[in-house]
KOLROPA-620547 format. One record per atom (N, C-alpha, C): residue in one letter; x, y, z. Coordinates in steps of 0.02 Angstrom, whole numbers, plus 50000, padded with zeros to 5 digits. Example, Ala and Ser with C-alpha at 12.3 -4.5 7.8 and 13.67 -1.06 7.14 Angstrom:
BEGIN
A506604971650390;A506154977550390;A506604983550390;S506424988850354;S506844994750357;S506455000250394;
END
This chain:
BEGIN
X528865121551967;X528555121951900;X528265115251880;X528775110651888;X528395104951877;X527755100251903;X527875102951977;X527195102752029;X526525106952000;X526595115151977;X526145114551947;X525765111651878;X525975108951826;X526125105551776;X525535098551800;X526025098251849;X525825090451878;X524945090451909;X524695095851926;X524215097151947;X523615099151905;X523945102651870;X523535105451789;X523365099251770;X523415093951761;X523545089851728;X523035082051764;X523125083051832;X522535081051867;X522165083151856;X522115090051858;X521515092551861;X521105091451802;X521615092551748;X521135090451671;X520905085051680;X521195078751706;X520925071951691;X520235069151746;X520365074551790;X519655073151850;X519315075451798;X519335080351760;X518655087151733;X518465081251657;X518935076751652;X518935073151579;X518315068251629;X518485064151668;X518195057951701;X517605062551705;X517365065351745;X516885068651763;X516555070751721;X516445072951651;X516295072151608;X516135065451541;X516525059951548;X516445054751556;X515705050451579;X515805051351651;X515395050051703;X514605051751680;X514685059451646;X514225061551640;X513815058851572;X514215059451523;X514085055051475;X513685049951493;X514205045951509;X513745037251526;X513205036651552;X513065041051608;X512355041651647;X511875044651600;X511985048551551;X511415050351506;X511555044651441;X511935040651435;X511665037851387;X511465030451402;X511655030751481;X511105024451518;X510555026351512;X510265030951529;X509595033051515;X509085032851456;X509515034051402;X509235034451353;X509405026851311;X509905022651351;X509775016451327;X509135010251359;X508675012151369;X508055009851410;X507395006851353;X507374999751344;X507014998651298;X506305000351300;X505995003651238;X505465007651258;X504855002651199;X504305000951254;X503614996451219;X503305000151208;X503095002051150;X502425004051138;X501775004251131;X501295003651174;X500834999951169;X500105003151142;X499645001751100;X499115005251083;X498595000951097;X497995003251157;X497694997051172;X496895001151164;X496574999251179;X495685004351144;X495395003551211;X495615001251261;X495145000151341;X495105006851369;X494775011551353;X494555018851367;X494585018351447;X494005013051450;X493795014151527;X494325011951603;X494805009751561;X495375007751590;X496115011251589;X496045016851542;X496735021851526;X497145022051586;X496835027251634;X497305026351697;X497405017451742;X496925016351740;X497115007451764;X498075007151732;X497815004751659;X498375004051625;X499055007751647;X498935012651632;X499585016351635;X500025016251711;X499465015251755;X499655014851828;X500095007051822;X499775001551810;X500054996051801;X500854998551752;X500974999651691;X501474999351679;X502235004551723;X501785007751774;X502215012251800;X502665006451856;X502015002251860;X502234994351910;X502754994251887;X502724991451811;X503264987551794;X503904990751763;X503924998051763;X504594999351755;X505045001151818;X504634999951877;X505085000151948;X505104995551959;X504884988551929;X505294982951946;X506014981551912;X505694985451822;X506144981951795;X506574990251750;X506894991851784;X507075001051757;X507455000151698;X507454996051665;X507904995051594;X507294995351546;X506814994351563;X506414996951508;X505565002051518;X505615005451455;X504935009351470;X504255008951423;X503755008451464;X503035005451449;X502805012251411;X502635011851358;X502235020351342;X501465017951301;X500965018951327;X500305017551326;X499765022451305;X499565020751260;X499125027151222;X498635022851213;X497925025751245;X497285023651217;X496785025651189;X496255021951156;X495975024551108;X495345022051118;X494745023551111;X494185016851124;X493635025351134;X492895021651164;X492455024251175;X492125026851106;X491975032651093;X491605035651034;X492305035050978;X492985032650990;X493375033350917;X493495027750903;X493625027550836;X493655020350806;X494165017850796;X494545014050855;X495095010450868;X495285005950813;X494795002950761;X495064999050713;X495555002750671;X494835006750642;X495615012450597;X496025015850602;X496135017350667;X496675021550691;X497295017150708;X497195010450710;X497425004550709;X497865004650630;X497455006150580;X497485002850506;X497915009650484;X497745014950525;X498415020750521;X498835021050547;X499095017750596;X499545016850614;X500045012850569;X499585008250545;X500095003350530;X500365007550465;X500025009950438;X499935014050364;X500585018050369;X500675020950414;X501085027350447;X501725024150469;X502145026950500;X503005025150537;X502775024750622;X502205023850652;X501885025250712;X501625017750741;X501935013050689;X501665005450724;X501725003250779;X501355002350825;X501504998750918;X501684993250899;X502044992850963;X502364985650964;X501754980551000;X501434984251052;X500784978951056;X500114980751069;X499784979351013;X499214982051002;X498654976051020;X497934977251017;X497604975151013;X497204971950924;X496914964550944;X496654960950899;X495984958650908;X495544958750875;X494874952950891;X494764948950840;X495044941750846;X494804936450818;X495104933250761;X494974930250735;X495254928150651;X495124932350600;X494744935250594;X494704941050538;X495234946050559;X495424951350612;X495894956550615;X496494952350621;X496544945250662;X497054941850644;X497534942950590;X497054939150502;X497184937650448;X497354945050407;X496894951750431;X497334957950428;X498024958750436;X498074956850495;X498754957550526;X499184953850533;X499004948750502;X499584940250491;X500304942350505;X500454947050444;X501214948350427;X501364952050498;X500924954650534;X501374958850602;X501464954650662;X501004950450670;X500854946350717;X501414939850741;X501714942050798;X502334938350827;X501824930350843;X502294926150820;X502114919350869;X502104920450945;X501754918150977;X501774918651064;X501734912251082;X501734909051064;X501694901751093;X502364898951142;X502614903751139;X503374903551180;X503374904651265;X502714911151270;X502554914451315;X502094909951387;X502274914851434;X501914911451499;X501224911751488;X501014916951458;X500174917251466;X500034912951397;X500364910851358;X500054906751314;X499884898951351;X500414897551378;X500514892151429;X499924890051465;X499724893751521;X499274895751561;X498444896851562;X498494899351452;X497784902651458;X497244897151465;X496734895651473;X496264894751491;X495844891651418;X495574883151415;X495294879351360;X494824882851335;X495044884651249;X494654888951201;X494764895651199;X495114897651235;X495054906551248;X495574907851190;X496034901751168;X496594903751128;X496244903651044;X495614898751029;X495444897550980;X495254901750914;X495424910450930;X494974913250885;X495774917650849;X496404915250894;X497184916350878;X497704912550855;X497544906650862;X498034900150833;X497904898450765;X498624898450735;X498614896050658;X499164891350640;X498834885150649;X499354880250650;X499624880250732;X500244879650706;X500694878150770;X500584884550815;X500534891150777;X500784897650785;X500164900650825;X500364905650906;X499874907750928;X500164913750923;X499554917050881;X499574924450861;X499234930850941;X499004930050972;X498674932351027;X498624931051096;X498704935051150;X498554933151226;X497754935851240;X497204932751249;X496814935451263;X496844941051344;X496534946451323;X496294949451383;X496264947951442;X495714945451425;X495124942351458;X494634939251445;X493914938251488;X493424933851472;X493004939251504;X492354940851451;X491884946451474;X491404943051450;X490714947551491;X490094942551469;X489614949751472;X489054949251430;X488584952451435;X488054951451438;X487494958351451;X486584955451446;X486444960751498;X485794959251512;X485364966051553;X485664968751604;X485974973951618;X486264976551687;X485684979251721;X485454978451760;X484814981451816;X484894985551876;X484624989051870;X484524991551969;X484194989352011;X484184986252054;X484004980652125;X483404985952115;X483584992552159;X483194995552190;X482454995352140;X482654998252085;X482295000352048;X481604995152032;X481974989152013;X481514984851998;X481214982052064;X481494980952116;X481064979052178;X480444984652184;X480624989052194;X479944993252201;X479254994952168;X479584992052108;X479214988852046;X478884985652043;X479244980752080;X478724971752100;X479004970752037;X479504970852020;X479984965751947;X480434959551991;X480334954551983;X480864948751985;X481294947551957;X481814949851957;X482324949851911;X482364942151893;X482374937451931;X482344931851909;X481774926651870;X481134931251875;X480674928251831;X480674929551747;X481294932651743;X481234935551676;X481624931051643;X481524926951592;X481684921351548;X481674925251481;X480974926251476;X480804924451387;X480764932651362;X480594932051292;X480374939951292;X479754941751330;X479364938851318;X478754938951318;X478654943651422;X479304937851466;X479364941051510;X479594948551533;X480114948851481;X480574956251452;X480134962251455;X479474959251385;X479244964251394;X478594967351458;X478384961151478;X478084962251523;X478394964451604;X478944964551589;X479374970151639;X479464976951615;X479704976651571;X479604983151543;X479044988251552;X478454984851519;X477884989651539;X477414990451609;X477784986151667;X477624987751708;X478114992451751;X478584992251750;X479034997251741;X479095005451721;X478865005351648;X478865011051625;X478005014251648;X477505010751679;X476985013351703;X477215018251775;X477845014451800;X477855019951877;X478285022851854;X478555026451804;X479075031051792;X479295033551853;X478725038951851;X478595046051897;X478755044251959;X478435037751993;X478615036752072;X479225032052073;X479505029452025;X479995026952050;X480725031852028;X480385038851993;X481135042551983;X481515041851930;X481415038251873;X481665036051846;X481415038351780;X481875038851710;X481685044251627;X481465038051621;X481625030851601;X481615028351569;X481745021551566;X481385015051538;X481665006451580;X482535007051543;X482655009151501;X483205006251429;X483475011151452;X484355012151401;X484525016651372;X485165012451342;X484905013651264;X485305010351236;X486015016851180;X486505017451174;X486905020251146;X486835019251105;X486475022851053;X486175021250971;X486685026250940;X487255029250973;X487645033550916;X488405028950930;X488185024850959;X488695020650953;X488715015250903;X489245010150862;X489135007350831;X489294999850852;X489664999150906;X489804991250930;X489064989950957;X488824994851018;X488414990251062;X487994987051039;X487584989750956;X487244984650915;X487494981350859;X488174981750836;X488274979650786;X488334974350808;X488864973650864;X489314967550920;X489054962650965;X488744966651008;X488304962051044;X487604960851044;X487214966451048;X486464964451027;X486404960450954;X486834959950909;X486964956050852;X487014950550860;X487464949850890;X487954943750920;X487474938250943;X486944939750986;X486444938151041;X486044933050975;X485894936750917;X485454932150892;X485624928850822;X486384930150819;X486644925750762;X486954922850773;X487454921850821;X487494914450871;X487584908250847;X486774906050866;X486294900450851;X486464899050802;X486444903350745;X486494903350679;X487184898850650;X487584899950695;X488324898650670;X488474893150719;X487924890750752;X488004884950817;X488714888450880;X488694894550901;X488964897150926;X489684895350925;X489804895050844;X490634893850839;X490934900350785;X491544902250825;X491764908450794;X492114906450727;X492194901450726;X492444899350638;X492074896150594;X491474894250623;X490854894450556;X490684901250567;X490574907550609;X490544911150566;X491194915150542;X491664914950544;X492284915150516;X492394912650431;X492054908250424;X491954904550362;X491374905450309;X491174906050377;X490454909850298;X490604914250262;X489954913550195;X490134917250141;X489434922450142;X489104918250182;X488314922950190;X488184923450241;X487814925650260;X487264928650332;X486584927250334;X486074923250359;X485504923150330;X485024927550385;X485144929550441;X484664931850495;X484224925650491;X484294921450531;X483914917450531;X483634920450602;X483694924250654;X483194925850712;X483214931950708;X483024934950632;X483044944250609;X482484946350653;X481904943250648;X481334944750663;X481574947150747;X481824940450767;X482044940150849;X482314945450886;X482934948950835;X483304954350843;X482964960450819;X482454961350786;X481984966850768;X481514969250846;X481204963150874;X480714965050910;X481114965650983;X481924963950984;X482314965651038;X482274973251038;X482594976150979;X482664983150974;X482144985950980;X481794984550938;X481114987250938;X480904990051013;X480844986551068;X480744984451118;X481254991751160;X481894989451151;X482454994051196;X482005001151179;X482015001651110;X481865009451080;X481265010851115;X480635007151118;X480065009451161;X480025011151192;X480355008751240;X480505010651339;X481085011751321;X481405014651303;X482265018351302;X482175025751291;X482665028851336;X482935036551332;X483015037851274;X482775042751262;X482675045651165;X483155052751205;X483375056751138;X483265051151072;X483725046051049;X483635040051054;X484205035251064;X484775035251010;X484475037950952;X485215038150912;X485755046050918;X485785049950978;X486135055051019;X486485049351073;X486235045251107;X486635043051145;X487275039451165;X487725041151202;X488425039851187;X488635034751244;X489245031351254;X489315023851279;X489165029651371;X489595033651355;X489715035851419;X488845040551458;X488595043751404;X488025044751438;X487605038851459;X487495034051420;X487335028451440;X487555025551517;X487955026451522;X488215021351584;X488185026551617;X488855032651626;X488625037751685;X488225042651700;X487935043351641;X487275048851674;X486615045851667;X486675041451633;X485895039151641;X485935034051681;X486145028151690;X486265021551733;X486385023251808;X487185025651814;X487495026451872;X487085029851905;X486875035051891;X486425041851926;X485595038351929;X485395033751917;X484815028351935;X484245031451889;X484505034651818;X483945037151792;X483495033351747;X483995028051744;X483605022151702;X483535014651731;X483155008851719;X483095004651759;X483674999551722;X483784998351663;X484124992951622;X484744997151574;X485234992951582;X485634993951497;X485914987751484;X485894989251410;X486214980051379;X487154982851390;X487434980551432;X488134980251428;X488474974551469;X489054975551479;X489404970651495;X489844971451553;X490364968751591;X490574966651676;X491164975551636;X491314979151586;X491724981451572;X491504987051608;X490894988251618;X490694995651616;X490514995551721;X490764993251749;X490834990951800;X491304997551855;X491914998751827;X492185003651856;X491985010651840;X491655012751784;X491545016951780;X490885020151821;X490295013951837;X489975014151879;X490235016151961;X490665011851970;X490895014452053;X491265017952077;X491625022252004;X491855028752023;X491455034352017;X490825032852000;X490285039052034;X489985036852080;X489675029952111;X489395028652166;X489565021352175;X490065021952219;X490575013652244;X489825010652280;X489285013052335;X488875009052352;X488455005052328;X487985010252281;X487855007752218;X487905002252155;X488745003152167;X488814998752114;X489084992352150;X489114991552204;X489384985352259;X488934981552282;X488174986152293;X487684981952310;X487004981952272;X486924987552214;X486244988652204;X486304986052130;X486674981552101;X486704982752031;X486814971652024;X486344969151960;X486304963251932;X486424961551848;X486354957351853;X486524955251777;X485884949751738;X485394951051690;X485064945751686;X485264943651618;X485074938051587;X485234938751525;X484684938651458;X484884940151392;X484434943551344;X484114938451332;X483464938751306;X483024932951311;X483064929151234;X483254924151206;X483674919251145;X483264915051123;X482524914251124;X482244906651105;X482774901951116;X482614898051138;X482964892151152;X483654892951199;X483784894951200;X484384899851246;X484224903551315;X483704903451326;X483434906351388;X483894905951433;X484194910251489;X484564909151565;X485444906151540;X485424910851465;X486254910551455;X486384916051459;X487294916351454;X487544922951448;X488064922451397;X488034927851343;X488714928251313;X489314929251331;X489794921851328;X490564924151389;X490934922351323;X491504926551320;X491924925651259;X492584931851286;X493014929551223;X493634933051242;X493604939951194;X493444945851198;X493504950951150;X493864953351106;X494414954751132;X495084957051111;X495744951051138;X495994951751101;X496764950751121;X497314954851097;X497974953051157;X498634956351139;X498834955851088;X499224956951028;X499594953850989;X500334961250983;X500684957350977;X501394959850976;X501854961250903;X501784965550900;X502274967450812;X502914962850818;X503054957750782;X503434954350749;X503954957150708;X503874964150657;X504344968850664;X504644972950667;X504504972350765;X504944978550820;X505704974650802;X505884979550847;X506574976150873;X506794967650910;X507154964150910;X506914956850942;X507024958451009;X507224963251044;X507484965651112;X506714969151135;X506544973251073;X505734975851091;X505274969251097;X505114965651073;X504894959851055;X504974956751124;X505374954351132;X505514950551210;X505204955851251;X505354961151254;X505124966151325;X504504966651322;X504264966351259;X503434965751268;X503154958551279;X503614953451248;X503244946651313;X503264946651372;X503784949851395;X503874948551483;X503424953951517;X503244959451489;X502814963951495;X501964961751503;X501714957251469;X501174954051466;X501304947551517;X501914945651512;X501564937351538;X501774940251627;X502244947251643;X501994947851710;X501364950851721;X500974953151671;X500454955951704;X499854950951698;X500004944651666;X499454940151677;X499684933851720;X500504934351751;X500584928151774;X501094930251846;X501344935751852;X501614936451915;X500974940151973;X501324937352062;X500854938652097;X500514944152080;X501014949852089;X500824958852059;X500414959152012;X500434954651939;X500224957851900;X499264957451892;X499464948751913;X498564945851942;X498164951751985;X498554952052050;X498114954052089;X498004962352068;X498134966552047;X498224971452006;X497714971751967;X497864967551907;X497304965951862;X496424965751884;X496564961351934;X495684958551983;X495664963452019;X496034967752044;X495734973552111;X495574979252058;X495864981851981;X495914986951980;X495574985251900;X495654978751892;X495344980751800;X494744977451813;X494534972451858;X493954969051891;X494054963551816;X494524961651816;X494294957351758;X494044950151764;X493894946851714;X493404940851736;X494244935451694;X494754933751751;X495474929751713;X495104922051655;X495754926751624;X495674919951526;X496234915551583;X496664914951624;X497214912351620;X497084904851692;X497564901351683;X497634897751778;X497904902851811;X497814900351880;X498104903951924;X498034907651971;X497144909551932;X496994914351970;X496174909852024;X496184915152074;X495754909152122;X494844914952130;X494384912252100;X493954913852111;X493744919752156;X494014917752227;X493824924152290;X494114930152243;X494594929252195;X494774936252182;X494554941152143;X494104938752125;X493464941652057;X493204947952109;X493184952652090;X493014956652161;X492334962652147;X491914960352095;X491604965052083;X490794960652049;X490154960252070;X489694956452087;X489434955352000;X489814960151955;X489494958951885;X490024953651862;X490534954351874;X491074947651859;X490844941251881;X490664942051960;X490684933751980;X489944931151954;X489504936851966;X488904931251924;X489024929151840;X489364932551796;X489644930251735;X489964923651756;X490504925251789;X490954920551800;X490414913151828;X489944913851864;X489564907151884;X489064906151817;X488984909851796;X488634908151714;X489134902651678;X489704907551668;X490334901851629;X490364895051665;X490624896351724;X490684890851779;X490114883451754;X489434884651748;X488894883651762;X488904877651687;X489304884051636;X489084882651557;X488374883651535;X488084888951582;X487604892251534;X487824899051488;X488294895851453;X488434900051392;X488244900851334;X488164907951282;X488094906351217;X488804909251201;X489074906451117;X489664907551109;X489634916151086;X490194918251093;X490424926451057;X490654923850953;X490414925550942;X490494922650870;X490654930950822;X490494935250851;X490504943350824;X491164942850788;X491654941950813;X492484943250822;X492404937750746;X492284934450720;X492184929950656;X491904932550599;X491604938550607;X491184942650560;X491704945950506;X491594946750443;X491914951150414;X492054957350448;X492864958850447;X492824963650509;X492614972050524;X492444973650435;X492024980350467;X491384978950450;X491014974750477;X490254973250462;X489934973350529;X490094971550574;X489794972050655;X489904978150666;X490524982450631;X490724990150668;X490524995650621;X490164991050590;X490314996950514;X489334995750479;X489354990550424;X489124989550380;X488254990250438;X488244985650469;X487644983350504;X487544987550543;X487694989750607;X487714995550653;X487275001050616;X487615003150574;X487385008750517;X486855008350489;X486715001450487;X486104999550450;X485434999150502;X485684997050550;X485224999550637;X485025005650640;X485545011250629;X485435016350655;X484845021250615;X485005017950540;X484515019750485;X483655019750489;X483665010950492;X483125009050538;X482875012150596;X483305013850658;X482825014950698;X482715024050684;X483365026950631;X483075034750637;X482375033550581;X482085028950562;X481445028050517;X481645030450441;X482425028150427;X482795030450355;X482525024050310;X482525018050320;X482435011250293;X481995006750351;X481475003050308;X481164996750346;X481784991350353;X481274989150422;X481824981350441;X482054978750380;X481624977550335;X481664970750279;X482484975950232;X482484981050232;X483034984450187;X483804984950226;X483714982750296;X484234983450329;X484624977050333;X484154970350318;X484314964550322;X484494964550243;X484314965850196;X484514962950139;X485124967650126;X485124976450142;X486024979550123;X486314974950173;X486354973150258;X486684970850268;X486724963150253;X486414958850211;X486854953650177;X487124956650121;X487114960550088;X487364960350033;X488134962050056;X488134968150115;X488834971850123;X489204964550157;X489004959350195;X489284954550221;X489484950550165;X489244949050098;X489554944150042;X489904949850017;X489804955350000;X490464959449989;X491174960050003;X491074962350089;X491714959550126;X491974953850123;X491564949250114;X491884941450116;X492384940950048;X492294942049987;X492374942849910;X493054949149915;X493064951949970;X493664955449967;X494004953749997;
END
């Protein structure tokens, strides 16, 4: 009797452990610190997510969860709902001192971090306040004419004789004379239902100058004068002539993959970003048949706009355990072997950071940017300094007006100063 007793009694305490056992293994699991990240790089979603899958099999105590947003939706405000909402990421994306000074109160110091360490003279300048570095940049991207070899050789276009406008347009219309035999709708195609590609950069291109290509004079201003309106009138002007109509229907992605990639157009104004999306419809194509020239600037001739777009910034208050996991999360993916070479094979990015060695730029719209920078034939990115819904918002809108023939030039320049001393005053 007592033997069985004695056995009952094992037996409960195996069935207790074993249960136990079981416990602990599910609440190891569910003790796994989890980053949240909300980043707007559309064209990079799977890139991303593949990368953080890296890093939770290095490091299985914590989990990467990555939601993106970008292309035709407007990552700012979905940004500004988040925060609004119980849905705040722990590391989101920033551009500049204006979304900065938005986001002051969320924005962790990083100056602690490897990639702050590391990054690369000026790339930090449009994130530091005081002592305090609010941001890891990206990267370093550059833009201006993307071309087709083919296209324009058969043309008898020199891609390299093209300097001025004056050259621009006299490519253009020799160009748009062989439509028919060279195959091609159209020289342009500019995404006119988009609101960055002109608010941001074709903007960018000719107010610049204006601000002596520093992102905190225009950061500081209280006005806008278009001082090269005219300049930026007869740019557009220009795209819209020889551009795929009807240009205010066109979207980032028809732009690049059905009209560009597929060789239906000879030019688009974009940047080293739109790069993979190209060579996942035609890797040959985009490895050997594709250049970069840049937009023609008075006085600026044979530059390129290289600047840092976005940066990381990290909610300040997550958890301090979340907080840490999202520095080590960033500074391996900008500073361990894995995370570099990763980054250059698969995001083609043009590195903000040391460390990284030239041969590894691996994609022909990067390294000629990158020998532009190299070179210092740069103009500065000054956009990211703008009141911050005026490049995405106020002006864009005011383009699109203009070119649907809603308002003359002269009405687009005076709402958009007025909406720019507006924003400023708020």
């Amino acid at each position: 009797m007592k033997k069985k007793v004695h056995l009952g009694l094992l037996a409960a305490f195996s069935l207790l452990m074993v249960t136990l056992i079981g416990c602990s293994t599910s609440a190891g699991s569910e003790d796994k610190i989890t980053v949240d990240v909300f980043q707007y790089k559309v064209e990079l979603k799977e890139e991303i997510e593949e990368l953080a899958k890296m890093y939770e099999e290095e490091n299985p105590d914590v989990k990467i969860n990555v939601q993106t947003l970008g292309g035709g939706s407007n990552y700012g405000q979905s940004l500004v709902t988040k925060f609004s909402s119980s849905e705040e990421p722990d590391i989101f994306n920033v551009a500049g001192p204006s979304e900065v000074a938005n986001y002051r109160e969320h924005l962790a110091d990083l100056s602690d971090t490897k990639s702050v360490e590391t990054a690369l003279d000026g790339t930090l300048n449009g994130v530091t306040d005081g002592e305090e570095v609010l941001g890891i940049p990206l990267n370093q991207e550059g833009y201006g004419l993307i071309y087709n070899k083919k296209v324009l050789d058969e043309a008898g276009v020199n891609p390299d004789s093209i300097k001025t406008y004056e050259d621009l347009k006299a490519a253009a219309e020799t160009i748009d004379k062989q439509k028919d035999s060279l195959g091609i709708e159209a020289v342009f195609a500019e995404p006119g239902a988009e609101k960055w590609p002109m608010g941001f950069h074709l903007a960018n291109s000719y107010l610049a100058p204006e601000f002596n290509n520093d992102i905190s004079e225009a950061y500081n201003s209280e006005a806008v004068e278009f001082e090269r309106g005219d300049e930026l009138k007869r740019m557009l002007d220009l795209i819209n002539e020889y551009g795929a109509q009807p240009i205010l229907s066109i979207s980032y992605s028809q732009q690049v993959e059905e009209l560009f990639a597929l060789g239906k157009v000879a030019m688009i104004k974009q940047g080293n970003w739109v790069y993979n999306s190209i060579y996942e419809i035609d890797p040959e194509f985009a490895e050997n048949n594709i250049g970069i020239i840049p937009l023609p600037v008075e006085g600026f001739e044979g530059t390129i706009p290289v600047g840092v777009a976005m940066y990381w910034g990290i909610n300040k208050t997550a958890d301090e355990e979340v907080i840490q996991a999202s520095k080590d999360f960033l500074d391996w993916m900008n500073t361990s072997e894995t995370g570099k070479q990763y980054v250059m094979e698969e995001f083609k990015f043009i590195p903000a950071f040391e460390g990284y060695e030239t041969s590894m730029i691996s994609d022909p719209i990067s390294k000629e940017i990158y020998e532009y920078a190299a070179s210092g034939e740069v103009m500065g990115w000054v956009f990211n300094g703008f009141p911050v819904s005026w490049p995405g918002g106020a002006l864009p809108v005011n383009m699109q007006k203009y070119l649907g023939g809603k308002i003359t030039w002269e009405e687009m320049i005076d709402d958009s100063q007025e909406k720019w001393v507006e924003l400023r005053e708020n």
